[in-house]
N, C-alpha and C positions, 0 to 999 in steps of 0.2 A: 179551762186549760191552765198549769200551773207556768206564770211567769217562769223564764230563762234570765239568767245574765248575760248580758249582752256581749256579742263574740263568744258563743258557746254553741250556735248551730251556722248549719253551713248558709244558711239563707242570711243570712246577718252578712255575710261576704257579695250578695252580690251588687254589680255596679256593671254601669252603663258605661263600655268605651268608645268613643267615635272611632269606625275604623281606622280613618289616619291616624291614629295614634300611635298606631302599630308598626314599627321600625323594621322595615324592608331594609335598611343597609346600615351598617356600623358608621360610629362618627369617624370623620380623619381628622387629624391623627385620633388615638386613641384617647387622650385627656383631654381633649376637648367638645368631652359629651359633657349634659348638663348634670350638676351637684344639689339635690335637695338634701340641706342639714333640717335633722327636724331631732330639737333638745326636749328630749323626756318629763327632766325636771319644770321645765315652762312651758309647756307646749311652744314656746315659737318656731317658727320655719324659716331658715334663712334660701337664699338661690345663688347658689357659686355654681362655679368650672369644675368638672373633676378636678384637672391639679393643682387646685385649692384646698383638695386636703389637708396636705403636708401642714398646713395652718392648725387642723383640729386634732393634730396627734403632737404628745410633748416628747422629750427625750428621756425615755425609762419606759415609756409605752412598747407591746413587742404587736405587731402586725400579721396576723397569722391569715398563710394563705395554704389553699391546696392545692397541688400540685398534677392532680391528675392531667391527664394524656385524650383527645376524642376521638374513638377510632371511624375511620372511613366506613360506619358500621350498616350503610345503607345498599345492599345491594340490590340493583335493578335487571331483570332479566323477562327470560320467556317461557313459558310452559310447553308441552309437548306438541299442544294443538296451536302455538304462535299468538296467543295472548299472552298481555301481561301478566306481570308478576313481582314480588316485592317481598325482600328480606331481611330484615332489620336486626342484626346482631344483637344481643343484651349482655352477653356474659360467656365463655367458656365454662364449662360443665366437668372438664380434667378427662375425661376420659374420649375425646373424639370429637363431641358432639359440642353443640351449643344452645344455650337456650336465646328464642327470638322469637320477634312478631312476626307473621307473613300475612299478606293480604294473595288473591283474596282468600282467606280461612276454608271456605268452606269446600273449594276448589283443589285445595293443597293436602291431598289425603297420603299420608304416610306410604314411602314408598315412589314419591313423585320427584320428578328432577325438574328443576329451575333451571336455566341455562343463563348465565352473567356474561359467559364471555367463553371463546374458544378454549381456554383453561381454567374456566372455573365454572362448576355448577355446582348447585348446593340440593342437596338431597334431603326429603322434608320425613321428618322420626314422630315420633309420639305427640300424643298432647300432655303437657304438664297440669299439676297440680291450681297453679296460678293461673290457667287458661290460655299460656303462652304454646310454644312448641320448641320440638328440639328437631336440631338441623346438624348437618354434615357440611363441612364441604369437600368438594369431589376434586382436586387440582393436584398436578405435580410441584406445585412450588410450595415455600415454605408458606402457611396458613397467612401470616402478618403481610407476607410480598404480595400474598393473591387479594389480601385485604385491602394493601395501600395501593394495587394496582388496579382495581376494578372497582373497589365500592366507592360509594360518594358520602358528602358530609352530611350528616342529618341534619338538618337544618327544622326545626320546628315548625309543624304543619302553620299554624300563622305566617311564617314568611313563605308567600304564595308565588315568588321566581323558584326557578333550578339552582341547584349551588353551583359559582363558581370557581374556578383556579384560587381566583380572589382570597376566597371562603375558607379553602384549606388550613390558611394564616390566620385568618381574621378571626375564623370563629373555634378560638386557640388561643389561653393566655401564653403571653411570651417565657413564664415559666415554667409551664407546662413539660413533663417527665413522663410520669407513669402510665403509659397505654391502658385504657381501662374504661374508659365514659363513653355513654352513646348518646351525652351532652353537654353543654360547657357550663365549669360554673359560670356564668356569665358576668358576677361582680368581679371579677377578677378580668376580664375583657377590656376596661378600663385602665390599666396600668401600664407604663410604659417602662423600660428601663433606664432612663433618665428619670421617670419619675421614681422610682424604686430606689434610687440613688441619691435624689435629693432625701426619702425620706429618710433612710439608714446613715448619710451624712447629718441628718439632724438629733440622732440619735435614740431611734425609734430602731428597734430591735425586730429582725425577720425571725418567724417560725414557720415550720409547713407541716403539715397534716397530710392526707391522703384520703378522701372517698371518692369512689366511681361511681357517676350519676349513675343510676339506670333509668329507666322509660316511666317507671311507675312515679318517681318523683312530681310528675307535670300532672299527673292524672285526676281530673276534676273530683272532689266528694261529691259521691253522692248519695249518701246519709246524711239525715237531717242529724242525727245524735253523734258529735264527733267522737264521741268512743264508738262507735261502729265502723269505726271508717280502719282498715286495717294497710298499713305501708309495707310495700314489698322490699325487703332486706337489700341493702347495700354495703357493698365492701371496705373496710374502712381502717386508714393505721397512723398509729399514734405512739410516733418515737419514744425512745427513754430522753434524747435530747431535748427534743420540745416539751417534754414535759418538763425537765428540770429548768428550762426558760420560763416558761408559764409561773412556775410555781417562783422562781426569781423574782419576777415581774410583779406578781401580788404583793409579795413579803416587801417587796420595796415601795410599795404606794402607785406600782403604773396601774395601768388601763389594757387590757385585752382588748383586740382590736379583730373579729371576727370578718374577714371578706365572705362574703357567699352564706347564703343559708346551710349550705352542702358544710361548711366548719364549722357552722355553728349546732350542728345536727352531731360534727365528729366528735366538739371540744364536751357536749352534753350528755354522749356516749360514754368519755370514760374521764366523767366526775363523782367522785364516789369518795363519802365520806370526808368533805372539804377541799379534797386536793383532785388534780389532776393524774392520771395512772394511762401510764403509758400500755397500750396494746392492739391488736388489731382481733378483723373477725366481721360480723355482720351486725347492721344496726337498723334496726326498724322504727328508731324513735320517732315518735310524732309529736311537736312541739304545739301547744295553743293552748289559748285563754282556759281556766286561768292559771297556769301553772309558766312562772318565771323561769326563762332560763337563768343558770347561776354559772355557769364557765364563762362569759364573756362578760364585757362590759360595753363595748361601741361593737357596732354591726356594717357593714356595708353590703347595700341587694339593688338588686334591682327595679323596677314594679311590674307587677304579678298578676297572672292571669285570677279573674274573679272567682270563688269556689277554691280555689286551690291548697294542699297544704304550706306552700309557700308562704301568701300572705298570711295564713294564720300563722306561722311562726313568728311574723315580722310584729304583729299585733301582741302574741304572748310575749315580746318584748318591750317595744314601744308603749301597748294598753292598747284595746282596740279602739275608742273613740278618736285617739290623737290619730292611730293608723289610719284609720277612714279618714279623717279632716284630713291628712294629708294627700292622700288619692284622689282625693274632692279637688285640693290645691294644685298637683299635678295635671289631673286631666283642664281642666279651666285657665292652666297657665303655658301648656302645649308640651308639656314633659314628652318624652318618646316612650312608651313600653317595651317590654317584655327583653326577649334575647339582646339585641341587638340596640337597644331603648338608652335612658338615662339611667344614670343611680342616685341615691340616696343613702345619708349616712345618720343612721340613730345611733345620739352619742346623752 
């Protein structure tokens, strides 16, 4: 069998989590979940506070976040025979319908009503190409009102409570705009608006992007050859303004400062030919070993489920051995995981 380089198949990703590790509930306040800094150039690993960022960004650095919106995109209801049932929004389709997940599939044949609630059922269409389905829904009110009126927060099958009231906020950065995600970026869950203020007082420059998670993003590989592994398109835009910041920013000697994978998947989208180029549209990039990204320079994520395309991106950054040695550090020093977890900032 011909040797690999290491971080090049998906089995090189996996690891052992103790379930506790796994973050049932957000920190309070928000920056005060835990900070693993882990420095590229030397491997070392430091352990701060989140709002100890503001520490490893200088002034001329611009902090680019995105802005996306998480719709209530979980609808729960009943079939005709009073079982359950389950509808999980991904996207509008522009013409009526929507494309989603429904459980259970096999039960949900075209032509079927869900019933959510006395003004909303959702009527189950075709199967898609991606293996998803497309849906209707059946309400007198406007779609967005029957949405925030009846669905719930997706909350990611690891976190094993119901979402609450709570949730609606929590699992929502505070500057969160564009309706769109049927998940949060979650480095950006982190930030406070006092701390947003300290760092822009320090003179660290904001920029925002735009991609809406969709469901495919979380989806474990499962090809061993990560050119097999194909990413479902997500929605993505990228102003004329923030570009001509970005490209400020370089020209002047700062640091691109990527929250979320979900930016650093946008800022990779539209690098082309050294510069930044503003546009929007669909992006299927899939970031990993060994190809560098070259639009950012510091990243902030979370930590990631094992197999995932997530941590490969974070590895095609970091290098995956430092990646792994930190995962190793993480888990053994009680970091919190996933959604809801700690972060980490490779700078």
């Amino acid at each position: 069998m011909t040797p690999h380089a290491p971080g090049t198949r998906t089995a090189d990703y996996d690891f052992a989590l103790p379930p506790g590790r796994i973050a049932q509930e957000a920190a309070e306040p928000r920056d005060a979940s835990r900070l693993m800094v882990v420095h590229r150039a030397s491997g070392r690993i430091e352990h701060r506070v989140f709002r100890d960022i503001v520490e490893y960004l200088a002034p001329g650095d611009a902090l680019v976040l995105n802005t996306t919106r998480v719709l209530r995109a979980r609808l729960l209801g009943m079939r005709d025979s009073g079982a359950p049932a389950e509808v999980l929004l991904l996207r509008p389709n522009g013409d009526g319908w929507w494309e989603a997940m429904v459980h259970p599939g096999a039960k949900l044949k075209p032509g079927r009503l869900v019933t959510v609630a006395e003004l909303l059922q959702v009527e189950i269409g075709a199967r898609t190409e991606r293996g998803t389905r497309l849906v209707r829904l059946v309400t007198e009110l406007p779609e967005q009102d029957a949405i925030a009126a009846f669905g719930h927060v997706p909350l990611p099958p690891y976190i094993t409570r119901r979402d609450t009231d709570a949730d609606a906020a929590r699992y929502q950065t505070v500057y969160a705009r564009e309706m769109g995600s049927v998940a949060a970026p979650t480095a950006g869950l982190h930030f406070t608006p006092e701390l947003l203020a300290r760092i822009e007082a320090s003179g660290v420059r904001r920029a925002e992007v735009v991609l809406h998670v969709g469901a495919g993003t979380f989806k474990p590989v499962e090809a061993d050859d990560l050119s097999r592994h194909a990413m479902h398109g997500e929605w993505y835009e990228l102003g004329e303004e923030t570009a001509r910041l970005l490209e400020e920013t370089r020209a002047r000697g700062g640091a691109v400062c990527a929250v979320g994978t979900t930016t650093v998947r946008t800022l990779e989208s539209c690098w082309a030919d050294g510069r930044y180029r503003a546009g929007t549209g669909e992006t299927a990039i899939f970031l990993h070993p060994p190809r560098l990204p070259r639009a950012v320079d510091r990243m902030v994520t979370n930590f990631h489920l094992p197999r995932s395309t997530l941590i490969m991106l974070v590895a095609a950054f970091a290098g995956y051995e430092l990646t792994m040695h930190a995962y190793r550090e993480a888990i053994a020093g009680g970091y919190r995981f996933y959604s809801y977890g700690d972060a980490m900032l490779v700078r």
